[in-house]
N, C-alpha and C positions, 0 to 999 in steps of 0.2 A: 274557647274565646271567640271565634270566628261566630257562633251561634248568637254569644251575648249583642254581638256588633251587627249581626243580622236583625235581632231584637230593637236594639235601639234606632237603625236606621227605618227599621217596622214604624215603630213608634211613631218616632219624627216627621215621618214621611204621610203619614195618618192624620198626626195633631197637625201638622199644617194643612193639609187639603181642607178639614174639618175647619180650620179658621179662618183661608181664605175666601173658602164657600159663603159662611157666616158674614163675615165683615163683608166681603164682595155685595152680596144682596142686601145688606145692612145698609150700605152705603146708597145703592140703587133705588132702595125704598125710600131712603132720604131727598135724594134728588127726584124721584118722579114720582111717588106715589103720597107724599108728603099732606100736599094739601090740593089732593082731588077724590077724597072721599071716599066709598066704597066702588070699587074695582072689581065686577063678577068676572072668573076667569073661565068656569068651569061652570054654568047657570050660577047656582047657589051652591053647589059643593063645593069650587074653591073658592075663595075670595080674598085680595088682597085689600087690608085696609091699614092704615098707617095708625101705629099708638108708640106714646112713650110709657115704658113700663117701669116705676120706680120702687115696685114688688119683686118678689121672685118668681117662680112657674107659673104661669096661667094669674099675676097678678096678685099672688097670695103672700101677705108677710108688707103691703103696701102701705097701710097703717101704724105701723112699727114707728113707736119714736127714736129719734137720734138720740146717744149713740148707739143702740142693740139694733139699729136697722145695720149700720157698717157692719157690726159684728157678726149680722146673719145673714146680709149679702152679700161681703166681701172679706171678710177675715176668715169666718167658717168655709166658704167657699176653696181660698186659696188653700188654706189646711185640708182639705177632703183632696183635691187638685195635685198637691207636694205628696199626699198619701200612694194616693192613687200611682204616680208619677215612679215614685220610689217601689213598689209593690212590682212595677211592670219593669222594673230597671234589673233589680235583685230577684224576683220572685221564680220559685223552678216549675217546670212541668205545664207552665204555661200552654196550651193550644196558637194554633193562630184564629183563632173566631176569641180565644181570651183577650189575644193582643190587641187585635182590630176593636172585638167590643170596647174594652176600657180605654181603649185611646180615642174612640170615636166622643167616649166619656169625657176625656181631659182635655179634647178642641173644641167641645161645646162649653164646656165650663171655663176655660181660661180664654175664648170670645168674648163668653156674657162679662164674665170678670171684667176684660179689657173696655170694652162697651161701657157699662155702667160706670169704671175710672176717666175715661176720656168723655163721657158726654152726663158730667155733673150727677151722677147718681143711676140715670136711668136706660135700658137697654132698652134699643128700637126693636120691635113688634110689628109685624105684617101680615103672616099668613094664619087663613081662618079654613077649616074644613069642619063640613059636615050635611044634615041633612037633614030641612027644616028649622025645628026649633034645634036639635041633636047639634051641638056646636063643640068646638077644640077649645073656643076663646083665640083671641090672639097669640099667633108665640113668632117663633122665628127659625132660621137654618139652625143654630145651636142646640134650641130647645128639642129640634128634631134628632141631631145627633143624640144627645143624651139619652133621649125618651127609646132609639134605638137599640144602642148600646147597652141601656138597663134589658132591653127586653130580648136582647140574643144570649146575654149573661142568666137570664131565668132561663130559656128554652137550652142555655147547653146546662145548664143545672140540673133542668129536668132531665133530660135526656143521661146523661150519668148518673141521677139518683136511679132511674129504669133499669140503670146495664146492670149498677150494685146489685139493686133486688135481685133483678132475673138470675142472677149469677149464685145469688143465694137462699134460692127456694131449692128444695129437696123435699123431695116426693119419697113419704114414706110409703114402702109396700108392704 
């Protein structure tokens, strides 16, 4: 019991930093980076530029008509989000790179969520990296948790489909 309650103070403690991060810089972009255009922070490799983004990741699913745009930026969202939520509440054998990842997952998504209900459809977008032409697109602190979290969830993936194998090659003499 004591573990489950470590679990969910894990949790909690994760999806909130993840959101005040988020909503923190969300807000900050709003107020000063709003309407002074592009912003090199980094030459050309970072740059902050302010967009409202009424798509999903990187701007995709923006052309969607009403109602299947709600449906697939905000109802499918919450339902992946309540999954997610539940899976890491109930789920055994978890790691702590499982917890952290997928919660790093549910403060980025229940941000943007937040974001696009509080400001009429569309999540604020600022940060740009890359090099050259080689660009991110717009995204934001959330986008980066997620994009995170998906990608520590592939490398512990991999890393224990490696240990399986290893474990189960036998060398015939």
């Amino acid at each position: 019991m004591k573990k489950r309650i470590m679990v969910i103070v894990l949790v909690v403690l994760t999806v909130m930093i993840n959101i005040a991060l988020d909503q923190g810089t969300k807000y900050l972009a709003r107020e000063n980076i709003k309407n002074h255009g592009r912003i090199n922070v980094i030459h050309t490799f970072f740059i902050l530029q302010y967009a409202e983004n009424d798509g999903g990741f990187l701007g995709l699913g923006s052309g969607i008509p009403q109602p299947f745009k709600t449906i697939v930026l905000i109802i499918f969202p919450v339902i992946m989000v309540t999954g997610l939520l539940i899976y890491l509440i109930i789920g055994k054998n978890l790691t702590l790179l499982h917890i952290v990842s997928i919660s790093c997952i549910l403060g980025g998504g229940i941000s943007n969520i937040y974001d696009r209900l509080a400001h009429n459809g569309f999540v604020t977008d600022f940060l740009n990296f890359g090099i050259g032409n080689i660009r991110t697109g717009i995204l934001n602190v959330a986008d980066l948790s997620i994009t995170f979290g998906v990608i520590f969830l592939l490398i512990i993936h991999l890393i224990h489909e490696k240990k399986v194998k290893d474990n189960n090659v036998h060398i015939d003499a």
